[in-house]
C-alpha positions as a Markdown table, in Angstrom:
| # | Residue | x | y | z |
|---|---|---|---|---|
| 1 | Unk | 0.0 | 0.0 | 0.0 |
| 2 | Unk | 1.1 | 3.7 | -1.0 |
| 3 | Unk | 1.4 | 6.4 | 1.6 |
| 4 | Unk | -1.2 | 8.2 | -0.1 |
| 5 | Unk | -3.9 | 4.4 | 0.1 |
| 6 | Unk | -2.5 | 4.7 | 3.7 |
| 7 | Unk | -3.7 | 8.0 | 4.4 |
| 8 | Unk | -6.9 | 7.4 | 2.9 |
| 9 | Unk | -7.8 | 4.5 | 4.2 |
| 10 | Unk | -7.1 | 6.2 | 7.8 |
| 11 | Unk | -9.0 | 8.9 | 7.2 |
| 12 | Unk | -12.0 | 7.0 | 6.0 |
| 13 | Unk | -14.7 | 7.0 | 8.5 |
| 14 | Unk | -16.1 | 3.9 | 9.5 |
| 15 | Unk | -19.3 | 3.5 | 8.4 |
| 16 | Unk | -22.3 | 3.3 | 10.8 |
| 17 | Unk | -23.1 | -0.4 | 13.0 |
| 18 | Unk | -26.3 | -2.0 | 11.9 |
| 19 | Unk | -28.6 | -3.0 | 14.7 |
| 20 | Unk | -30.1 | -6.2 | 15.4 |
| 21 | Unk | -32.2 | -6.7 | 18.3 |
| 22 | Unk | -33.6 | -10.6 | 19.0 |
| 23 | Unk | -35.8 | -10.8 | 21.4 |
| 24 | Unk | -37.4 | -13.6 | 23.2 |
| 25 | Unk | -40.5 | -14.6 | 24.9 |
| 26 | Unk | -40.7 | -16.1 | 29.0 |
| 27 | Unk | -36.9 | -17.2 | 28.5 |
| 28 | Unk | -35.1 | -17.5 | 31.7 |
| 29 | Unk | -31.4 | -16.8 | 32.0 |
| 30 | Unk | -30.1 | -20.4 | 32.7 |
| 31 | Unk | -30.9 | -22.1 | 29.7 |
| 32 | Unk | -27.7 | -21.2 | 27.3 |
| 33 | Unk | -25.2 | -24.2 | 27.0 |
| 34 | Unk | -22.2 | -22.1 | 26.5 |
| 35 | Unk | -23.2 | -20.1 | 30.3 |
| 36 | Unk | -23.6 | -23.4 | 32.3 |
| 37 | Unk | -26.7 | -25.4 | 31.3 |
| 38 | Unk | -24.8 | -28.7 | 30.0 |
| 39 | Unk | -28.6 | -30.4 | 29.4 |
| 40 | Unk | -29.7 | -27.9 | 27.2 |
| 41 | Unk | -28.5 | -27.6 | 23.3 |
| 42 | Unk | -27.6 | -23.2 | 22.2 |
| 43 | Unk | -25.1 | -23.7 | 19.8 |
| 44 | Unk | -26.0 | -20.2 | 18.0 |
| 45 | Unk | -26.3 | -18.7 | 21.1 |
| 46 | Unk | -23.3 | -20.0 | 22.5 |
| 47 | Unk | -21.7 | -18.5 | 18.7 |
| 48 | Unk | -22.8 | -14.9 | 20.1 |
| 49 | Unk | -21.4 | -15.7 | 23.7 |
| 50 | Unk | -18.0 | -16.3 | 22.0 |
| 51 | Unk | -17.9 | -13.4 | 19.7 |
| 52 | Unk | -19.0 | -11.0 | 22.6 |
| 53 | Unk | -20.4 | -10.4 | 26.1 |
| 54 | Unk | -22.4 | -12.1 | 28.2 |
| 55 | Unk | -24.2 | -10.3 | 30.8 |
| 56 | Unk | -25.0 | -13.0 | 33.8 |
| 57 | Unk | -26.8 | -11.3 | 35.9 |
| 58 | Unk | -29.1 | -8.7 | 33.7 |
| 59 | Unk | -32.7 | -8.6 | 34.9 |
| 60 | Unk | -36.3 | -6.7 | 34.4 |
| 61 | Unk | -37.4 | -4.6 | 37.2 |
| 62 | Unk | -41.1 | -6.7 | 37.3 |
| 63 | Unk | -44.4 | -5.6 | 35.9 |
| 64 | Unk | -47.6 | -4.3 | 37.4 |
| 65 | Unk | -49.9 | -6.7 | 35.4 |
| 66 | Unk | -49.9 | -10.5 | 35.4 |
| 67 | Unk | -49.0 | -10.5 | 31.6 |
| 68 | Unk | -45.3 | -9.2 | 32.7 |
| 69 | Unk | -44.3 | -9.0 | 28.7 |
| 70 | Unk | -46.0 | -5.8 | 28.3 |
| 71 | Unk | -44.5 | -3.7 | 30.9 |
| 72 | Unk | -41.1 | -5.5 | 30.0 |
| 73 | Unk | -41.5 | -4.4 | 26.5 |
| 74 | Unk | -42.5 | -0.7 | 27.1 |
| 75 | Unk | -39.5 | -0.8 | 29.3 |
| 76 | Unk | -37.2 | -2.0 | 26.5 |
| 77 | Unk | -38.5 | 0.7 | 23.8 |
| 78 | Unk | -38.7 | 3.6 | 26.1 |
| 79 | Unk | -36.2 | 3.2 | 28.3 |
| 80 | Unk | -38.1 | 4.2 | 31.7 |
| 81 | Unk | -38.6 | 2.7 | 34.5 |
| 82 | Unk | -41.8 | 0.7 | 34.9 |
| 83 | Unk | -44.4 | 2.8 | 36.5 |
| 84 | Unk | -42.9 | 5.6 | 34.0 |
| 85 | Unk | -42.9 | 3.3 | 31.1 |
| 86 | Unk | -46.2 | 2.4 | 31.2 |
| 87 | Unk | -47.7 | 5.9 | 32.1 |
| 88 | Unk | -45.7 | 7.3 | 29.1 |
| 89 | Unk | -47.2 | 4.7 | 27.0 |
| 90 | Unk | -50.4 | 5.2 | 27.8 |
| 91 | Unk | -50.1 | 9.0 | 26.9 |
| 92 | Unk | -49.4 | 10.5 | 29.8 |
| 93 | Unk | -45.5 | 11.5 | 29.9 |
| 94 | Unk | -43.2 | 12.0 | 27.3 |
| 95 | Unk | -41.4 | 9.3 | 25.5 |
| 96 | Unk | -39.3 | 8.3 | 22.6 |
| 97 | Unk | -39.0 | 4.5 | 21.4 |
| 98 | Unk | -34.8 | 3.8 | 20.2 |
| 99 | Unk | -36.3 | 2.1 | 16.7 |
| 100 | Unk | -37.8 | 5.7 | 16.3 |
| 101 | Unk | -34.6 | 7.7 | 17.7 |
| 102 | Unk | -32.9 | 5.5 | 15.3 |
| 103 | Unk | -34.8 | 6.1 | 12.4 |
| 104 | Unk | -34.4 | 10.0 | 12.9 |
| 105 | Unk | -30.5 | 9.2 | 12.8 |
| 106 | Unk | -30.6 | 8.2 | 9.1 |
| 107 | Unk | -31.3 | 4.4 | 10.1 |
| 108 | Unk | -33.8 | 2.0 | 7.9 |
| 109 | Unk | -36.2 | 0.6 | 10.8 |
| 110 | Unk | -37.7 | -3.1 | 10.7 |
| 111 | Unk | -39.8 | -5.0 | 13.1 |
| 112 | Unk | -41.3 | -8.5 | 13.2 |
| 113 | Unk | -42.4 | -10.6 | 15.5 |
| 114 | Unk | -44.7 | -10.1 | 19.0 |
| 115 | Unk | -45.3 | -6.4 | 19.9 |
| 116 | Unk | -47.7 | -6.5 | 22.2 |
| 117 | Unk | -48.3 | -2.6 | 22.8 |
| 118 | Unk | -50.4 | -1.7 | 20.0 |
| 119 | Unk | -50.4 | -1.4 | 16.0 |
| 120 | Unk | -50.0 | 2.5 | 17.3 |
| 121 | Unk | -46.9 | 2.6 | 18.6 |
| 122 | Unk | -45.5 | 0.1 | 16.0 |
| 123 | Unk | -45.8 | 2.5 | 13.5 |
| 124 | Unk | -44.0 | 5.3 | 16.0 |
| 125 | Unk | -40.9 | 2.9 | 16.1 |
| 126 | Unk | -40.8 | 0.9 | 12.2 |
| 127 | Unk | -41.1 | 2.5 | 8.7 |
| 128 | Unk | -40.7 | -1.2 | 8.0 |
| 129 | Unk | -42.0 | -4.8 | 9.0 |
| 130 | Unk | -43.7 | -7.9 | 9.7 |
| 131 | Unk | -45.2 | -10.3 | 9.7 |
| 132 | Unk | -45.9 | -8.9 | 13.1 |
| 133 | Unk | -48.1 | -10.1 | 15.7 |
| 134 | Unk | -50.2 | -7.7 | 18.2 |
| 135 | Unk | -51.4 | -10.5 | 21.0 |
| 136 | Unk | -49.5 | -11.6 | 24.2 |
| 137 | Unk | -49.8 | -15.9 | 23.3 |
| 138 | Unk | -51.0 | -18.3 | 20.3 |
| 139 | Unk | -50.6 | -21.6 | 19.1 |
| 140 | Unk | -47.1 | -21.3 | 17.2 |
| 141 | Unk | -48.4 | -22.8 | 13.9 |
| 142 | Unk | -51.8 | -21.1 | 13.7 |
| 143 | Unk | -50.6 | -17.0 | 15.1 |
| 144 | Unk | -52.4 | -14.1 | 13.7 |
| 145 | Unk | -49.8 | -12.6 | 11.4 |
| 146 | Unk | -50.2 | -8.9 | 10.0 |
| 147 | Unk | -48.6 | -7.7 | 6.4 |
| 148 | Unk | -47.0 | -4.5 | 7.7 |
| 149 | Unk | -49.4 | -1.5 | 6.6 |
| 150 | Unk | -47.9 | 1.9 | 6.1 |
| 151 | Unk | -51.2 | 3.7 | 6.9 |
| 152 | Unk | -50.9 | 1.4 | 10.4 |
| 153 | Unk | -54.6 | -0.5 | 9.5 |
| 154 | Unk | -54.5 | -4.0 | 10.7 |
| 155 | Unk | -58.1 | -5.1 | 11.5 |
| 156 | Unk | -58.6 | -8.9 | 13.1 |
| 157 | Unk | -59.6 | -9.5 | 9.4 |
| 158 | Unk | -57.0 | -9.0 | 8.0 |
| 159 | Unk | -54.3 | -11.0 | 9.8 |
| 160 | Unk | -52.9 | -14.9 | 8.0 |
| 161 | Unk | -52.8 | -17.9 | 10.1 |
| 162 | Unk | -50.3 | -20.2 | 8.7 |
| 163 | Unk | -50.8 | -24.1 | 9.3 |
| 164 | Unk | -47.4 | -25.1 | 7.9 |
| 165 | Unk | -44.8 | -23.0 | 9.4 |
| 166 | Unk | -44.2 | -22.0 | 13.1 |
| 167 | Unk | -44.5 | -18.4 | 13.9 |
| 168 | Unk | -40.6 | -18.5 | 15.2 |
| 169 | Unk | -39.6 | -19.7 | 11.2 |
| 170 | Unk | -42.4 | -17.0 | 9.8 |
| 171 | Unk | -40.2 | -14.4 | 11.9 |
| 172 | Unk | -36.6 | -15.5 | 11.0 |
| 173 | Unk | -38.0 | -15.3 | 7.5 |
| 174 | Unk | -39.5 | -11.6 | 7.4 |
| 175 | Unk | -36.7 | -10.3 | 9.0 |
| 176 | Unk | -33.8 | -12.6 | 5.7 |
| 177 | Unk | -36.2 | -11.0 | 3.5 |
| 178 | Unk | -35.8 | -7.4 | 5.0 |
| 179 | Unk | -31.9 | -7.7 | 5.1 |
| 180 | Unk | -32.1 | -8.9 | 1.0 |
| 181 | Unk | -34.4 | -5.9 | -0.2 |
| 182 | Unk | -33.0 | -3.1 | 2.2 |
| 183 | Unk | -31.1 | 0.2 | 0.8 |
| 184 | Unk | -27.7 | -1.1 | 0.7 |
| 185 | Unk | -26.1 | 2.4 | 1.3 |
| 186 | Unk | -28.1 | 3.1 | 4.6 |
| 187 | Unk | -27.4 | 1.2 | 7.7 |
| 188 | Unk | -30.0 | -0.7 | 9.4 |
| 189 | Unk | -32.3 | -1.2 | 12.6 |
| 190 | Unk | -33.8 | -4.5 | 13.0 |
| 191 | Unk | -36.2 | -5.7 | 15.7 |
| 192 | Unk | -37.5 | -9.1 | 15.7 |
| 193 | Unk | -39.5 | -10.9 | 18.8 |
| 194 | Unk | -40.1 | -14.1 | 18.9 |
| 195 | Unk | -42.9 | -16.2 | 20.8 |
| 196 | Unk | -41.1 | -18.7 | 21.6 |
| 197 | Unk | -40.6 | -20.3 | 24.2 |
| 198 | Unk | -43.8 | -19.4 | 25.5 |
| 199 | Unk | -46.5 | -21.4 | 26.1 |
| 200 | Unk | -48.0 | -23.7 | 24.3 |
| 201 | Unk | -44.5 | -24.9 | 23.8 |
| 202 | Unk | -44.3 | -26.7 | 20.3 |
| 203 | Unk | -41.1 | -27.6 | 19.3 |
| 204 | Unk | -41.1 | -29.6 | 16.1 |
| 205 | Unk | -40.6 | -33.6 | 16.3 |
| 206 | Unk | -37.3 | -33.6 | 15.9 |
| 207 | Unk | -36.5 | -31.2 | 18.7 |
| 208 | Unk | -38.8 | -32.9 | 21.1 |
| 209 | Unk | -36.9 | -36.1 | 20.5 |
| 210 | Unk | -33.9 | -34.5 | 21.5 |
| 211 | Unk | -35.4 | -34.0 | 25.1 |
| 212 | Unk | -36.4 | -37.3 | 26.9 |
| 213 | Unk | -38.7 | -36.1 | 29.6 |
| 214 | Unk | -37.6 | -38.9 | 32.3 |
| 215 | Unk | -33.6 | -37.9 | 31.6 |
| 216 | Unk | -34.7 | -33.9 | 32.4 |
| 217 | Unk | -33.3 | -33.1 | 36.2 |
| 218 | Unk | -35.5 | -31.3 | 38.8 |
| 219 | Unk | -34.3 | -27.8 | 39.8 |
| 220 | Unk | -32.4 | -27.5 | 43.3 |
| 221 | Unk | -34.9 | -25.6 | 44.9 |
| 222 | Unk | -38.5 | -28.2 | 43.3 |
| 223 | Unk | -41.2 | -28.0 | 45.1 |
| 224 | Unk | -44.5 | -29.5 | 45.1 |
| 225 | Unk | -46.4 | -26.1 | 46.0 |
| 226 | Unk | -44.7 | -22.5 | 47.4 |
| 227 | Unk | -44.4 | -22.7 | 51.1 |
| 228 | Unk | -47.1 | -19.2 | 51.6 |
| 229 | Unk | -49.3 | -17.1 | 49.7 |
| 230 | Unk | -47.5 | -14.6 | 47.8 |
| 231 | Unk | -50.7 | -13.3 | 46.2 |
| 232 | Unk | -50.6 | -14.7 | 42.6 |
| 233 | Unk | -51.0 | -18.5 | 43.1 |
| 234 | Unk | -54.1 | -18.8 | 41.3 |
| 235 | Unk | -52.9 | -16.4 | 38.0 |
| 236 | Unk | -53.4 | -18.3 | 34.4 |
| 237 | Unk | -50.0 | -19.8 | 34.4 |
| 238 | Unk | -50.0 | -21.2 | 37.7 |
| 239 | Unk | -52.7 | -23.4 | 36.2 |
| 240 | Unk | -51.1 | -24.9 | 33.7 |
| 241 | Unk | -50.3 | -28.0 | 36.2 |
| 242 | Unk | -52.7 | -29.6 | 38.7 |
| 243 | Unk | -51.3 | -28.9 | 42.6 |
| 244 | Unk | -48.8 | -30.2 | 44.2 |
| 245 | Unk | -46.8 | -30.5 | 41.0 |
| 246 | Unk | -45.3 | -33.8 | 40.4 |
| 247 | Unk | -41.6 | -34.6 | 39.4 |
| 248 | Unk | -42.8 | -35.9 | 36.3 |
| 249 | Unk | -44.8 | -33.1 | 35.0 |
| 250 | Unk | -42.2 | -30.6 | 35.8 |
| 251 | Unk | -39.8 | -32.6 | 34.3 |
| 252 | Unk | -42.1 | -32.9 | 31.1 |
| 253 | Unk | -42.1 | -28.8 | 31.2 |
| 254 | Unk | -38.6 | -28.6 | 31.2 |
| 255 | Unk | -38.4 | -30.9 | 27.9 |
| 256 | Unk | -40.6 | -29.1 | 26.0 |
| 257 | Unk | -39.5 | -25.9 | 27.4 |
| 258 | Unk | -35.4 | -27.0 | 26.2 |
| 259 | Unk | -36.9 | -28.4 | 22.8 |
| 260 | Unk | -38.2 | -24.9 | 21.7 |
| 261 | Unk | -35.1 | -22.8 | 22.8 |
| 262 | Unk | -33.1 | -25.3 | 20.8 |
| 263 | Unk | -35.6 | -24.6 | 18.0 |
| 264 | Unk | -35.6 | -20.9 | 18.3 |
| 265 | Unk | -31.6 | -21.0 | 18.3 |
| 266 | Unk | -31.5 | -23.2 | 14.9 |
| 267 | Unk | -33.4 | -20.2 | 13.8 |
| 268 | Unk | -31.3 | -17.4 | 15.0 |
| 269 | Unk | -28.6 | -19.2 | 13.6 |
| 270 | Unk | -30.0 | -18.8 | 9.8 |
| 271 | Unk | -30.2 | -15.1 | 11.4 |
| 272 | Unk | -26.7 | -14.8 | 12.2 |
| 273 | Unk | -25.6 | -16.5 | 9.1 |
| 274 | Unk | -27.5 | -13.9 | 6.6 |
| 275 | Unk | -25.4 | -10.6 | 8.9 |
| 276 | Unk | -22.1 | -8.8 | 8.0 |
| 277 | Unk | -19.3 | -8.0 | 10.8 |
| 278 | Unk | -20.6 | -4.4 | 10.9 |
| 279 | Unk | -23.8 | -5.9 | 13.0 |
| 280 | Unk | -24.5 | -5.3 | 16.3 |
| 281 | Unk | -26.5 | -8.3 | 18.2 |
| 282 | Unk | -28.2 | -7.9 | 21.1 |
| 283 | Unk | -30.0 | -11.5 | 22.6 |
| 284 | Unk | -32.2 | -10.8 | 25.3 |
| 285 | Unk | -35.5 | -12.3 | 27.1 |
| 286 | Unk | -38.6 | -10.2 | 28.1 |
| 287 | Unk | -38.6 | -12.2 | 31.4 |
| 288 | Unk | -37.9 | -15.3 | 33.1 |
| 289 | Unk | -40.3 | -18.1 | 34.3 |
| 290 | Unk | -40.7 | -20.6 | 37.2 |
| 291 | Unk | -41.0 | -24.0 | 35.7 |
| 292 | Unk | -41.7 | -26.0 | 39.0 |
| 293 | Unk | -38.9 | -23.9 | 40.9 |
| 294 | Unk | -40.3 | -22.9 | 44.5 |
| 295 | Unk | -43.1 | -24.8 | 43.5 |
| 296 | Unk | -44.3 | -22.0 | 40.8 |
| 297 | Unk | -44.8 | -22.1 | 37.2 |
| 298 | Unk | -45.3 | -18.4 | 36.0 |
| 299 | Unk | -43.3 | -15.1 | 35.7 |
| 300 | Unk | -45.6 | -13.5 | 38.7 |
| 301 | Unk | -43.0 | -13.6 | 41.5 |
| 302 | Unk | -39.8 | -11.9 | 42.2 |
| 303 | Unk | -37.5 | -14.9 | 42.5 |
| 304 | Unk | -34.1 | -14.9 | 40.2 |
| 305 | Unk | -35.4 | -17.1 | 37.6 |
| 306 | Unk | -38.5 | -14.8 | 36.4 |
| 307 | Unk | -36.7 | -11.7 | 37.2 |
| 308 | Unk | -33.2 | -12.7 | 35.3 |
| 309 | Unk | -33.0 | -13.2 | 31.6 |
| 310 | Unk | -30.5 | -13.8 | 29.4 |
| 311 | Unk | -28.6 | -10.6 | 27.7 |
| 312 | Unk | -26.1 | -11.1 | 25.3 |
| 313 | Unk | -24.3 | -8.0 | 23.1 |
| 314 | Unk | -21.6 | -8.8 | 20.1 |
| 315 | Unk | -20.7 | -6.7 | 17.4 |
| 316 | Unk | -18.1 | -4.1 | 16.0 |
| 317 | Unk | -16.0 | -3.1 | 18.5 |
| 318 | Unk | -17.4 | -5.5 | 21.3 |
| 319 | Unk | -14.7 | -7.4 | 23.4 |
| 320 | Unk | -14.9 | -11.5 | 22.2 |
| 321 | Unk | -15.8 | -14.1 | 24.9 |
| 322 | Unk | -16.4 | -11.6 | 28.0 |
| 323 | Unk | -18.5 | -12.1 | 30.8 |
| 324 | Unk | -19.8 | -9.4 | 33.1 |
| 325 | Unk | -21.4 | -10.4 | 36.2 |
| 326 | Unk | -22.8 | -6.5 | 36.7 |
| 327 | Unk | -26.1 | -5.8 | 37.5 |
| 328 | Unk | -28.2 | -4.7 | 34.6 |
| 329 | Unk | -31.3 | -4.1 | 33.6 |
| 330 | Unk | -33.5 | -4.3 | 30.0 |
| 331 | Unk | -34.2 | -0.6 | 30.5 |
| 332 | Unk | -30.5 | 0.0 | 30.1 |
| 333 | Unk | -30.7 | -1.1 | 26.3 |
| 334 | Unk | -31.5 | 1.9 | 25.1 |
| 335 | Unk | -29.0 | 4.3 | 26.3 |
| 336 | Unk | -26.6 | 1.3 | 25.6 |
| 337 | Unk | -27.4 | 1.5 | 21.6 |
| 338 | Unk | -27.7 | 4.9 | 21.4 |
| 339 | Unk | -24.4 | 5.0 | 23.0 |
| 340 | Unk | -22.4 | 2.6 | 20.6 |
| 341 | Unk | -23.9 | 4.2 | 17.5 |
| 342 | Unk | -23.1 | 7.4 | 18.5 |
| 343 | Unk | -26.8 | 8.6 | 18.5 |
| 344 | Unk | -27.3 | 11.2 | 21.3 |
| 345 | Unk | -29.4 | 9.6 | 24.2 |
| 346 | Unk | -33.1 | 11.7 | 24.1 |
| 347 | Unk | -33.7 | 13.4 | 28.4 |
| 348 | Unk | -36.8 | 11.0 | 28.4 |
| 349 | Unk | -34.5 | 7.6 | 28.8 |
| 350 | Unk | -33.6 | 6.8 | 32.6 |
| 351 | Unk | -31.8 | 3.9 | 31.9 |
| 352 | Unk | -28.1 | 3.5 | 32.4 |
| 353 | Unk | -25.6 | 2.7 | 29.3 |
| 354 | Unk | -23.6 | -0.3 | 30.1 |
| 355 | Unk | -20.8 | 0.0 | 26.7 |
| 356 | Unk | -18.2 | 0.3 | 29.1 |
| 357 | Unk | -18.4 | -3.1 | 30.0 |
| 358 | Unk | -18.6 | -3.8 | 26.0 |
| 359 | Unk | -15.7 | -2.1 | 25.1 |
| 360 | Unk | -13.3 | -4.1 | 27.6 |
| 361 | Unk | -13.4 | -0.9 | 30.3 |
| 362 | Unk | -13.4 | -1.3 | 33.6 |
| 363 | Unk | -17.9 | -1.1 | 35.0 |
| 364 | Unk | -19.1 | -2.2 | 38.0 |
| 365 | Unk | -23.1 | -1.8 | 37.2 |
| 366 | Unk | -25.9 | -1.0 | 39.3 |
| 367 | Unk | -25.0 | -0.8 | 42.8 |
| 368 | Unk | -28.4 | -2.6 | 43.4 |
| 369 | Unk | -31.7 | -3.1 | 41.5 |
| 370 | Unk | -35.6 | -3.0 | 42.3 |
| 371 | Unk | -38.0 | -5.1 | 41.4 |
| 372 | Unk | -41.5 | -5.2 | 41.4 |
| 373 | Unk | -45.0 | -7.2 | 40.9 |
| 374 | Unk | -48.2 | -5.6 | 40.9 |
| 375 | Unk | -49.0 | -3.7 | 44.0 |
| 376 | Unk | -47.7 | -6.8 | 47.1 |
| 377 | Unk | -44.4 | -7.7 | 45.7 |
| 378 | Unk | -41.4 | -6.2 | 45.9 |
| 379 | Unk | -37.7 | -6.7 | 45.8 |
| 380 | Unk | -34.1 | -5.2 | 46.3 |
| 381 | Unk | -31.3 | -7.4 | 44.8 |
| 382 | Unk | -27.9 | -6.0 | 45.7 |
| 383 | Unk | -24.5 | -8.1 | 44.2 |
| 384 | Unk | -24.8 | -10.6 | 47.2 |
| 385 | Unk | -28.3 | -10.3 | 48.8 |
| 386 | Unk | -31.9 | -9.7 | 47.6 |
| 387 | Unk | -35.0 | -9.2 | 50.0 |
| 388 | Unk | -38.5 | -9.9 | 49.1 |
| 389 | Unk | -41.2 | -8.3 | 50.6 |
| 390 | Unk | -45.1 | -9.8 | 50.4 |
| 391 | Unk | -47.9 | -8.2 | 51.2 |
| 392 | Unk | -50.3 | -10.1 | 51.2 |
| 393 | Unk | -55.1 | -9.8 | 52.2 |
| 394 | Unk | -52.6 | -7.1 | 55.4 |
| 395 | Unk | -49.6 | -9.5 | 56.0 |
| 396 | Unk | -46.2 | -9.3 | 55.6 |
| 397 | Unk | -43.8 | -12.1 | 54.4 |
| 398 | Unk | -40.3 | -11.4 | 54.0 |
| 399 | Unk | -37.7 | -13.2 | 52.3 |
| 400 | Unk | -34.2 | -12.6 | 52.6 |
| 401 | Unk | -31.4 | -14.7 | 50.5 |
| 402 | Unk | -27.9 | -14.3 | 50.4 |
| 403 | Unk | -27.0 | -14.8 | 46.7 |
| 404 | Unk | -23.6 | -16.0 | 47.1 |
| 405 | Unk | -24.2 | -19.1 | 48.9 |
| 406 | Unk | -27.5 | -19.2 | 47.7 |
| 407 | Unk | -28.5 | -19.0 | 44.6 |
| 408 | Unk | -31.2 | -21.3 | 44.2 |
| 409 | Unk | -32.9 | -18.7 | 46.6 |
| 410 | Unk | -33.7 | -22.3 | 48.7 |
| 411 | Unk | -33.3 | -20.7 | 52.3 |
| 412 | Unk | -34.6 | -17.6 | 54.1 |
| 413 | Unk | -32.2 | -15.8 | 56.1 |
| 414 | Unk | -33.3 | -14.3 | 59.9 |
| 415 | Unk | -30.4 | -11.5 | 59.8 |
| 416 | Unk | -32.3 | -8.1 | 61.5 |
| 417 | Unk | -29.2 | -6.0 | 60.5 |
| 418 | Unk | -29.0 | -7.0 | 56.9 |
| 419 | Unk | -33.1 | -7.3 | 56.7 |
| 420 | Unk | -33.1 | -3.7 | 58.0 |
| 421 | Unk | -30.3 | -2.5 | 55.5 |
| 422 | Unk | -31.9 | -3.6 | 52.4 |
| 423 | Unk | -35.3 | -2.5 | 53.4 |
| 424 | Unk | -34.3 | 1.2 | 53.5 |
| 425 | Unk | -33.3 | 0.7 | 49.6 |
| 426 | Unk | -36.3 | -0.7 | 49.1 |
| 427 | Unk | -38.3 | 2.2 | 51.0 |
C-alpha cells in the first residue's frame, strides 16, 4: 500500500453499525449451554457468547400486570422505569421508542415478531416490518400474522394464520427478507420478537426427540407447591399443572421448554448467518419463568429465575468471549445503543448505558436493583443479597437470601441487620 492508500484509508470514517435486536419470549437466564446449562442444546447462542459479552446477571425490574411482557417491552422501547414506562405509553408523559430515535438518525427501521403494545406505537418505532403479531400468546403454527401497513390498519380481518410454518420460522423469515431488499447504502435497525418459548410450547418432532422427559433433572430448589401465599397463586400460568406438582410433570415442562429454545436457536442461527461484521447483536428475554422452581410455574414472583433473563451483546467493537457479572437491567438497552452508534441519548431515557463493560473498560453496574409485581411484591437485589417483601389480604412475608451461597434462593435468612439495611433501599 502507498502512503497516499495509507492516508486514505485512515482517514475514511467507519461506516455506521447495523442494529439487530432478538428478542425472546418467557426465556429464563439459565438455559444457554455455552453459560452453564450442560442439558440444554444453544449452539447459536453459544456463537454470540464467544464473539461478545455475556451479561450474567441482567434482569427486568417486574411488571404491574400479570401479563409481565407488556411492561417488560415498554421498558425496552422507552427506556423508563416501569411505572414511568407504562404511564408514558399510555399518553401521559413524554417518551421516545430507540427504533424511532434511530430512524431520525438516518437508520432504515424493521420490526417483526410479538409487539404486544399496540399497531400504534408500532408505527412510532418501524417504517418497515412484519409479519408482526399484536397479542401476548398463540398456538405457534396457527398466530395471527399482519402484512405491515404503512397507513398502520391492521383489522382482526386481516391478519394470516399459517398451518405449515411455526410463527418462530415465519419471523426469522421476514426479517432474511428485509436484510435482501434493504437500501444497501443506509445502515439498518432491526427488531424481531419471537414467541417462543412461551407457552404452548411446540417444538417440532425432531427437537422434542432430542429431550427425553424422564432424563430432564429437577431444579435444586423443586417444590410441590410455594411454602405461603404470595398473592398470585391462582394467576393463568399457575394453572397450567394440577397442585402439588409432580416430578414428572415438571420434568415434562422442562423438555418441551429445552426443545423450543433449541428450536428458536437453529433459527437465530440462519439469522446470524445472513449478517455482515458491521452488526451489532443484542439476545435478550422479556422475562424469566418458574417452571416448578419454588413450587411456581409463571413469571408473577420476584425470585431470580423470572426476574433474570438472558442478555447477550456482540458486534463491531465489542470485546470477544467476556462475561460481566454487573447488574443490569433491560431498561438500560436503550441508552446502551444509542451509545455505541453514537446517536445522542433523548432526556426522556432513565436507563443506564452499560458499553463500558462492552468495550473491555473497567464497570461495575448497578449498585443494586428493584424489582416489582403488581402492587404486594417487591424486591431489592444488591450483588450478594436480595430481599422480598409480600404483602399479602394485610400481612407481611419477607424473604431474605444471600446470593452468594445461595443462589437457588432455597433458604430464608433471619439477619435483622441486613433485613433492615436492604429495606431502607427498598423504601
Amino acid at each position: 500500500m502507498n502512503r497516499r492508500n495509507f492516508l486514505l484509508s485512515v482517514a475514511a470514517p467507519r461506516p455506521r453499525p447495523n442494529v439487530l435486536f432478538l428478542f425472546s419470549d418467557d426465556h429464563r437466564f439459565d438455559t444457554i449451554h455455552a453459560l452453564g446449562n450442560r442439558d440444554i442444546l444453544t449452539p447459536h447462542l453459544d456463537r454470540l457468547c464467544a464473539r461478545g459479552v455475556a451479561f450474567t446477571q441482567a434482569s427486568i425490574m417486574g411488571g404491574n400486570q400479570g401479563a409481565v411482557c407488556v411492561p417488560s417491552r415498554a421498558m425496552l422501547m422507552t427506556g423508563q422505569t416501569l411505572h414511568h414506562a407504562t404511564a408514558a405509553l399510555a399518553g401521559q408523559r413524554p417518551y421516545h421508542l430507540w427504533p424511532a430515535v434511530f430512524a431520525e438518525a438516518g437508520y432504515q427501521t424493521f420490526g417483526a415478531g410479538k409487539w404486544h403494545n399496540g399497531p400504534k406505537l408500532y408505527h412510532e418505532a418501524f417504517t418497515d416490518g412484519g409479519p408482526i403479531f399484536f397479542g401476548g400468546m398463540e398456538d405457534h403454527y396457527r398466530t395471527p400474522l399482519h402484512r405491515f401497513h404503512p397507513a398502520a390498519k391492521y383489522p382482526p380481518t386481516a391478519a394470516v394464520r399459517s398451518p405449515k410454518q411455526s410463527a418462530t420460522e415465519l419471523f426469522a423469515d421476514g426479517l432474511l427478507d428485509f436484510l435482501e431488499r434493504r437500501d444497501k447504502t443506509k445502515p439498518f435497525c432491526a427488531y424481531v420478537a419471537f414467541t417462543a418459548p412461551h407457552d404452548p410450547r411446540q417444538a417440532p418432532p425432531e427437537w422434542q426427540a432430542r429431550y427425553p422427559p424422564e432424563k430432564m433433572k429437577l431444579p435444586e430448589n423443586f417444590l410441590p407447591q410455594h411454602p405461603f401465599d404470595n398473592g398470585e397463586l391462582a394467576v393463568r400460568d399457575e394453572k397450567l399443572l394440577p397442585f402439588p406438582r409432580t416430578p414428572e410433570a415438571v420434568r415434562k415442562e422442562i423438555a418441551d421448554y429445552y426443545a423450543l429454545i433449541s428450536y428458536l436457536d437453529s433459527q437465530i442461527g440462519r439469522i446470524l448467518d445472513a449478517i455482515d461484521e458491521n452488526t451489532i447483536v443484542v439476545f435478550a428475554g422479556d422475562n424469566g419463568l418458574a417452571l416448578g422452581q419454588h413450587g411456581l410455574l409463571g413469571k408473577q414472583n420476584l425470585y431470580d429465575h423470572s426476574i433474570r433473563v438472558p442478555l447477550l451483546v456482540a458486534g463491531p467493537g465489542i470485546v470477544k468471549g467476556r462475561r460481566s457479572g454487573a447488574l443490569v437491567q433491560l431498561v438500560d438497552c436503550f441508552a446502551t445503543l444509542c451509545d455505541l452508534a453514537g446517536i445522542p441519548k433523548p432526556p426522556t431515557v432513565e436507563g443506564e448505558s452499560f458499553a463500558p463493560a462492552l468495550r473491555g473498560k473497567p464497570f461495575a453496574g448497578r449498585p443494586y436493583t428493584l424489582h416489582y409485581y403488581r402492587d404486594f411484591q417487591r424486591a431489592v437485589r444488591t450483588r450478594t443479597h436480595k430481599l422480598i417483601r409480600y404483602t399479602v389480604n394485610g400481612k407481611v412475608t419477607r424473604q431474605l437470601f444471600d446470593l452468594r451461597r445461595d443462589p437457588w434462593e432455597k433458604q430464608s435468612l433471619d439477619d435483622p441487620k441486613k433485613m433492615a439495611e436492604l429495606e431502607a433501599l427498598l423504601g
